[in-house]
Biopython code that builds the backbone (N, CA, C, O; Angstrom):
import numpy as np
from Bio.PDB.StructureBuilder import StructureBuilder

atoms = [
    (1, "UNK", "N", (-0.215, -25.235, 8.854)),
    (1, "UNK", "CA", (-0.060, -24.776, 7.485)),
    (1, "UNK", "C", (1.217, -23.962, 7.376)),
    (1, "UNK", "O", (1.326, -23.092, 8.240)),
    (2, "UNK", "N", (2.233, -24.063, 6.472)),
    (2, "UNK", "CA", (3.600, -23.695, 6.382)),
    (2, "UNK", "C", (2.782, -21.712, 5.967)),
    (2, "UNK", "O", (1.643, -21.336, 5.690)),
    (3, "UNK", "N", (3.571, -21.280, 6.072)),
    (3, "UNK", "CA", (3.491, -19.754, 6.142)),
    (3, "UNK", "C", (3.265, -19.392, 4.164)),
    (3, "UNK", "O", (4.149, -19.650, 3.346)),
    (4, "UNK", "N", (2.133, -18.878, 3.864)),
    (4, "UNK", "CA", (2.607, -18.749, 2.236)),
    (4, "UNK", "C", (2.528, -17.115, 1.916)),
    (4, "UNK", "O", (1.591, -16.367, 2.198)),
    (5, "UNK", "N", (3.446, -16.863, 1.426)),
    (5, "UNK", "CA", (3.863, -15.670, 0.577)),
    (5, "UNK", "C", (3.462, -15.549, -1.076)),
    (5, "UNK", "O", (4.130, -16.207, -1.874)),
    (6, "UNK", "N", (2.630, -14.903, -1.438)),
    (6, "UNK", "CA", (2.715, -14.794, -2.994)),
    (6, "UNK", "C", (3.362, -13.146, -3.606)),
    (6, "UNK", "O", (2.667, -12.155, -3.826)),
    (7, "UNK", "N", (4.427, -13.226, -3.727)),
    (7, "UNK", "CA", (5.571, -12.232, -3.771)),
    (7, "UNK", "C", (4.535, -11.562, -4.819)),
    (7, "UNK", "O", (3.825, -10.591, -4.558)),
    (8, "UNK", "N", (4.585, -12.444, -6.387)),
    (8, "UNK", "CA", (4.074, -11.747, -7.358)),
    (8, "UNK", "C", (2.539, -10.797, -6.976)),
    (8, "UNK", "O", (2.414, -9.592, -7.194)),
    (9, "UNK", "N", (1.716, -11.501, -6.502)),
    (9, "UNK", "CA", (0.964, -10.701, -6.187)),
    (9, "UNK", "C", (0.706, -9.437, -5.157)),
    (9, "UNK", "O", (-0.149, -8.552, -5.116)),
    (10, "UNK", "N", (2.058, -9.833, -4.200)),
    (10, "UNK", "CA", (2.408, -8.830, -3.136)),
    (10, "UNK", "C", (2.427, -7.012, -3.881)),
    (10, "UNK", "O", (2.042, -5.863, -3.662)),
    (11, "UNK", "N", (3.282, -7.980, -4.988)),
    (11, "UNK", "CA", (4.216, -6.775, -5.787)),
    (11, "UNK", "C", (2.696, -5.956, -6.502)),
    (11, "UNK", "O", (2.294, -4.806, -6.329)),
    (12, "UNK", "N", (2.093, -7.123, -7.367)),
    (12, "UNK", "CA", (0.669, -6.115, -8.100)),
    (12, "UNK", "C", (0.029, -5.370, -7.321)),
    (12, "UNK", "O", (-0.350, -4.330, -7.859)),
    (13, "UNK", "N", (-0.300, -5.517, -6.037)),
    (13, "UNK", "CA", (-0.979, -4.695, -4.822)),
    (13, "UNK", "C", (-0.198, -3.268, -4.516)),
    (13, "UNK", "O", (-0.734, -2.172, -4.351)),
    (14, "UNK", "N", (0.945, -3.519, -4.489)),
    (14, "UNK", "CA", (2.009, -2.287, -4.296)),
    (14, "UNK", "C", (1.476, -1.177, -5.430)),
    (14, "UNK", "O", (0.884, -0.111, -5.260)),
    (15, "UNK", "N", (2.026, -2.005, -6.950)),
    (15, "UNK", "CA", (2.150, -1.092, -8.245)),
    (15, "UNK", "C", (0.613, -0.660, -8.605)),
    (15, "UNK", "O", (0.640, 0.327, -9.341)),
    (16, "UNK", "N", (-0.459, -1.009, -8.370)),
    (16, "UNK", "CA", (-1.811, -0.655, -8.323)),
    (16, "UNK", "C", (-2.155, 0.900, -7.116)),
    (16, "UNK", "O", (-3.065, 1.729, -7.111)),
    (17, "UNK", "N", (-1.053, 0.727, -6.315)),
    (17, "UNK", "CA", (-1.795, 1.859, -5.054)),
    (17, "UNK", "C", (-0.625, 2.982, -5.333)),
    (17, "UNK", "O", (-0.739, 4.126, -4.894)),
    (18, "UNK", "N", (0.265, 2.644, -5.937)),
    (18, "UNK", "CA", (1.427, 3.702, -7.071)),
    (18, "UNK", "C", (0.215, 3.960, -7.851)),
    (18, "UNK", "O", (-0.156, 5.094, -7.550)),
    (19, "UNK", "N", (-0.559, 3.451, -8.694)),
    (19, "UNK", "CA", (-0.883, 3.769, -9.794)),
    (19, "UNK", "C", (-2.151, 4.792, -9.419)),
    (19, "UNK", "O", (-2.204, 5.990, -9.696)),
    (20, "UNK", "N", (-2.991, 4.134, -8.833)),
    (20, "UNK", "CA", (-4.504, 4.657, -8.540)),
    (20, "UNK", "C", (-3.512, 6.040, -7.519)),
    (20, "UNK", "O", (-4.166, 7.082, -7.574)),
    (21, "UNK", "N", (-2.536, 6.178, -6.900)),
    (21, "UNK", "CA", (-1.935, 6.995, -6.176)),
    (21, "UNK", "C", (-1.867, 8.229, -6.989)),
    (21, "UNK", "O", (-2.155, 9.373, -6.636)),
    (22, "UNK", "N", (-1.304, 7.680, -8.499)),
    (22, "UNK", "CA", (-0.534, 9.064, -9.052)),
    (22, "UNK", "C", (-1.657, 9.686, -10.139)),
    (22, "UNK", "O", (-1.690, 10.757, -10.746)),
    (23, "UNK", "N", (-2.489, 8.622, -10.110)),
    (23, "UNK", "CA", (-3.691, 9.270, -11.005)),
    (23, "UNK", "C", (-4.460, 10.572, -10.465)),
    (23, "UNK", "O", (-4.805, 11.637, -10.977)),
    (24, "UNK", "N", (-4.597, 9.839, -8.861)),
    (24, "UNK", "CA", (-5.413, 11.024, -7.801)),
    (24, "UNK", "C", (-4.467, 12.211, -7.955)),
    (24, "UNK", "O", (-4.959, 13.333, -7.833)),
    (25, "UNK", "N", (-3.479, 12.120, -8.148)),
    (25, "UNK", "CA", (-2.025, 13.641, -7.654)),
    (25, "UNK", "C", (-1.983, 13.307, -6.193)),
    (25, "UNK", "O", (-1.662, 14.331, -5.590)),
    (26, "UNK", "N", (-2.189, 12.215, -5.296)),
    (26, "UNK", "CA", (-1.951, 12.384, -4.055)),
    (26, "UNK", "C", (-0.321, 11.566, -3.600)),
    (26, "UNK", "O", (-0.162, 10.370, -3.847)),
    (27, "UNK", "N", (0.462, 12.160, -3.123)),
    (27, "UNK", "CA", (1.901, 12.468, -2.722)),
    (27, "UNK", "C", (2.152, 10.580, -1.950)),
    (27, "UNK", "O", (1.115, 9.918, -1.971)),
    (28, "UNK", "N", (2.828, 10.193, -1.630)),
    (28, "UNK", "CA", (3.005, 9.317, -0.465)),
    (28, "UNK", "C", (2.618, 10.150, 0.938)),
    (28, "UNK", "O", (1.914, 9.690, 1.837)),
    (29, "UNK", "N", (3.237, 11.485, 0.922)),
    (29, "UNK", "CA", (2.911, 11.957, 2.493)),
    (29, "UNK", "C", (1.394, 12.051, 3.190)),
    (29, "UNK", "O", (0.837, 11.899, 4.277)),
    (30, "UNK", "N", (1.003, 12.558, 1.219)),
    (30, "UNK", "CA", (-0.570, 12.864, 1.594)),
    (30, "UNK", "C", (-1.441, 11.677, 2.313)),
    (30, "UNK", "O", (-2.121, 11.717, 3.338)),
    (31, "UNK", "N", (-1.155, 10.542, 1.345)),
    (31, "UNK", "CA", (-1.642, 9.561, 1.873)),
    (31, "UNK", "C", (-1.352, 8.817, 3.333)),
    (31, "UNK", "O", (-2.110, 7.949, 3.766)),
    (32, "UNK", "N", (-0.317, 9.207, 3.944)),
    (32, "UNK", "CA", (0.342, 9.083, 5.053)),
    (32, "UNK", "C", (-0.589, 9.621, 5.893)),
    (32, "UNK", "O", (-1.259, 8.876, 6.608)),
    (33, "UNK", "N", (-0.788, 11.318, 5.920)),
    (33, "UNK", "CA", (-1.869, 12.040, 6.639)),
    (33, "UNK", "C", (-3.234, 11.413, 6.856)),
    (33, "UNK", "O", (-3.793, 11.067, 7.897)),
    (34, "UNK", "N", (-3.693, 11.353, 5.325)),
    (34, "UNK", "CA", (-4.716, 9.962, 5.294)),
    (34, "UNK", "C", (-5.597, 8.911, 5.985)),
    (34, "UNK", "O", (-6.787, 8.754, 6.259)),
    (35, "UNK", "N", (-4.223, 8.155, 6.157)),
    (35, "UNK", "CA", (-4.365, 7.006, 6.543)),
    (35, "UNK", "C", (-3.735, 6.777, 7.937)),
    (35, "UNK", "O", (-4.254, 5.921, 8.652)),
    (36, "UNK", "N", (-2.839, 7.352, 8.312)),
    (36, "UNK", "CA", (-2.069, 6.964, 9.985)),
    (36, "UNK", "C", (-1.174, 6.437, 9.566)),
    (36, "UNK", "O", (-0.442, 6.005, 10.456)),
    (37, "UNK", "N", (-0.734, 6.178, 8.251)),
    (37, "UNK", "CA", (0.386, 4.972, 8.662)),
    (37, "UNK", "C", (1.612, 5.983, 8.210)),
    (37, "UNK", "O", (1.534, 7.037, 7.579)),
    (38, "UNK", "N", (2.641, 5.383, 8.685)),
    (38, "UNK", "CA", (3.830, 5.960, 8.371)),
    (38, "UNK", "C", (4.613, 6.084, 7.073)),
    (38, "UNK", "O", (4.413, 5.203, 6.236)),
    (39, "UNK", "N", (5.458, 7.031, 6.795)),
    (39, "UNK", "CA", (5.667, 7.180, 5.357)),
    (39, "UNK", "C", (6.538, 5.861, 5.119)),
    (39, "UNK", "O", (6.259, 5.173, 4.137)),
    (40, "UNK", "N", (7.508, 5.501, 5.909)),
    (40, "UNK", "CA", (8.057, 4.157, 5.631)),
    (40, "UNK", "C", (7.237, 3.421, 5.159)),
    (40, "UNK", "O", (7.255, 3.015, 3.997)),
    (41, "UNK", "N", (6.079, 3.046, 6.340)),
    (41, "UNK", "CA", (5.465, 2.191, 6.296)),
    (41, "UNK", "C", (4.627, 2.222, 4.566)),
    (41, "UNK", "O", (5.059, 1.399, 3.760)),
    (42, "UNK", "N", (3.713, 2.977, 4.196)),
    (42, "UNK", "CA", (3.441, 3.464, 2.576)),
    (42, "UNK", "C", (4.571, 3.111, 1.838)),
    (42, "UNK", "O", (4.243, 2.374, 0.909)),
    (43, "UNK", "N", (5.604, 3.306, 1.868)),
    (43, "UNK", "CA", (7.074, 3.033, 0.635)),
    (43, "UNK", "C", (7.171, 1.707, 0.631)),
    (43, "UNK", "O", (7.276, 1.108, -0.439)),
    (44, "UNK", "N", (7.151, 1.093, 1.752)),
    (44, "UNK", "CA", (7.284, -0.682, 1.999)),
    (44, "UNK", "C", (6.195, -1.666, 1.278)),
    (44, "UNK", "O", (6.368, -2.811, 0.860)),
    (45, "UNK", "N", (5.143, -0.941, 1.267)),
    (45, "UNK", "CA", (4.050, -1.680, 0.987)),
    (45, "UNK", "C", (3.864, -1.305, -0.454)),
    (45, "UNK", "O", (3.479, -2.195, -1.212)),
    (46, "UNK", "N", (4.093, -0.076, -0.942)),
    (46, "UNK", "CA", (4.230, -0.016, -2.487)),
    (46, "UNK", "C", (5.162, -0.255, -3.432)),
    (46, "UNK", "O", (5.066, -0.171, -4.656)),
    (47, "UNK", "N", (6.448, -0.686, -2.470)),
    (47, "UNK", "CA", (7.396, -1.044, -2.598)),
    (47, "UNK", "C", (7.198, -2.619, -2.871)),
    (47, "UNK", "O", (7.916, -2.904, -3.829)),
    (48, "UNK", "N", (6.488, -3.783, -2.395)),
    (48, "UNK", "CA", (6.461, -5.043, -2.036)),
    (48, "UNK", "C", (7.276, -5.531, -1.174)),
    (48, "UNK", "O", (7.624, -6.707, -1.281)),
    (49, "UNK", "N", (7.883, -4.491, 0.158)),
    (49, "UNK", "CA", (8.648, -5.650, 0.748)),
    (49, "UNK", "C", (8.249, -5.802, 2.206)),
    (49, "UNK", "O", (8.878, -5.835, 3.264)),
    (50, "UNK", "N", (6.926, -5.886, 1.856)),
    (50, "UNK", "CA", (6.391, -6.093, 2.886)),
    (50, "UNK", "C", (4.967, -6.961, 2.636)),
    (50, "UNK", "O", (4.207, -6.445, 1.816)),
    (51, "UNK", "N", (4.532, -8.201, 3.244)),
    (51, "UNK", "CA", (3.041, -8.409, 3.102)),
    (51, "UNK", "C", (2.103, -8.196, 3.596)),
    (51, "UNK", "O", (1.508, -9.170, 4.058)),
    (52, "UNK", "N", (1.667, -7.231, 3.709)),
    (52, "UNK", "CA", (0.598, -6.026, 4.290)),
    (52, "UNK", "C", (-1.012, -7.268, 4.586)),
    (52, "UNK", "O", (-1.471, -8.295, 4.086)),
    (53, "UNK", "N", (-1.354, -6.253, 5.761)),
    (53, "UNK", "CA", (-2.797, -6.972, 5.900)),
    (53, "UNK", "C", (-3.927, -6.578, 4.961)),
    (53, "UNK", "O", (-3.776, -5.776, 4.039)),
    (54, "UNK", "N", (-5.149, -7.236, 5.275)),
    (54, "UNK", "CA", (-6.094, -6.550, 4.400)),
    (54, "UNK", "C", (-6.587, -5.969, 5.455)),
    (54, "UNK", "O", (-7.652, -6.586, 5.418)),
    (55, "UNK", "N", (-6.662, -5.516, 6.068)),
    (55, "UNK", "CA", (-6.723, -4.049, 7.187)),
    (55, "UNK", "C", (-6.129, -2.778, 6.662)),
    (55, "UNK", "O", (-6.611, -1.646, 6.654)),
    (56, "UNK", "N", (-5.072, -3.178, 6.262)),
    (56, "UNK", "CA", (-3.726, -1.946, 6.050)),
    (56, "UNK", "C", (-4.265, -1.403, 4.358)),
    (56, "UNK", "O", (-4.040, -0.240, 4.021)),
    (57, "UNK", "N", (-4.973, -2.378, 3.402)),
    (57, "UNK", "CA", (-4.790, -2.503, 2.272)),
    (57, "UNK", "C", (-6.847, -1.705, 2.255)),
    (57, "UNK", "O", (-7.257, -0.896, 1.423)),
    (58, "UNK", "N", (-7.454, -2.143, 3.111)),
    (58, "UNK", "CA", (-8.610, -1.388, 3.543)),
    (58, "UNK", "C", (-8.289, 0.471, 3.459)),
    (58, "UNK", "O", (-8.505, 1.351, 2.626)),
    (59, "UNK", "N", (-7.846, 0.421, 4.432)),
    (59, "UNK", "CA", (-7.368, 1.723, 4.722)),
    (59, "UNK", "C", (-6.664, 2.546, 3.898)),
    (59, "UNK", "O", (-6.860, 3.759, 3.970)),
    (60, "UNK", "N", (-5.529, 1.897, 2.789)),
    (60, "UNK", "CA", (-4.861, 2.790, 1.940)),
    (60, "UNK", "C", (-6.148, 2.994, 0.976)),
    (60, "UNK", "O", (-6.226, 4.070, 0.383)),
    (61, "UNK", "N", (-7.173, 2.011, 0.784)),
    (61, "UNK", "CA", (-8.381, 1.998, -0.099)),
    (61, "UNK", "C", (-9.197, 3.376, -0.047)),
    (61, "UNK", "O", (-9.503, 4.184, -0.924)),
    (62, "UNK", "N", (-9.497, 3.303, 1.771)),
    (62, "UNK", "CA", (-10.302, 4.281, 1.643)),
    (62, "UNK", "C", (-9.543, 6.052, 1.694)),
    (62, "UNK", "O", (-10.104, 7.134, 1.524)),
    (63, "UNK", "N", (-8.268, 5.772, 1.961)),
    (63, "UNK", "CA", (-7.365, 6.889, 2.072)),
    (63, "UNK", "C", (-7.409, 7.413, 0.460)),
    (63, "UNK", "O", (-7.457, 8.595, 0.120)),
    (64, "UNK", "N", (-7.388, 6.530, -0.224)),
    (64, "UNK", "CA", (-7.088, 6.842, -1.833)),
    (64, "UNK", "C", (-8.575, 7.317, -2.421)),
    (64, "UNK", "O", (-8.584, 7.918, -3.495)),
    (65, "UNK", "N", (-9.989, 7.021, -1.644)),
    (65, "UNK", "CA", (-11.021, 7.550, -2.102)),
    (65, "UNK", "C", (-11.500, 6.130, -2.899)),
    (65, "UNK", "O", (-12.541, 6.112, -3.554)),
]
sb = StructureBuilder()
sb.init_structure("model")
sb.init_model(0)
sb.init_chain("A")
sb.init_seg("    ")
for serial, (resi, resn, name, xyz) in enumerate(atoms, 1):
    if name == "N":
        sb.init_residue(resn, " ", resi, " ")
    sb.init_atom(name, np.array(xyz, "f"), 0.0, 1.0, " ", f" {name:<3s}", serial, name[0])
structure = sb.get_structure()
């Protein structure tokens, strides 16, 4: 199976964990503390330039409450 990327939806996953992010008041760092992952790593993924697992996307879940 050729490798598939769905950018657009990459991107809605990002702008949703911005959103539910800034509603909480919780920082990128906070969520960093959080979760383990690195602050890069958080900017990339809310960023879309990255296609994150649903492991990674678990975890910012339960980091965000």
């Amino acid at each position: 199976m050729a490798q598939f990327r769905d950018q657009e939806f990459i991107s809605k996953v990002g702008k949703n964990i911005v959103r539910i992010r800034n509603e909480k008041k919780i920082t990128q760092e906070e969520l960093m503390d959080r979760t383990g992952l690195t602050l890069s790593q958080v900017g990339r993924i809310e960023r879309a330039e990255v296609n994150t697992s649903i492991s990674m996307i678990v975890l910012i879940a339960r980091g965000l409450g």
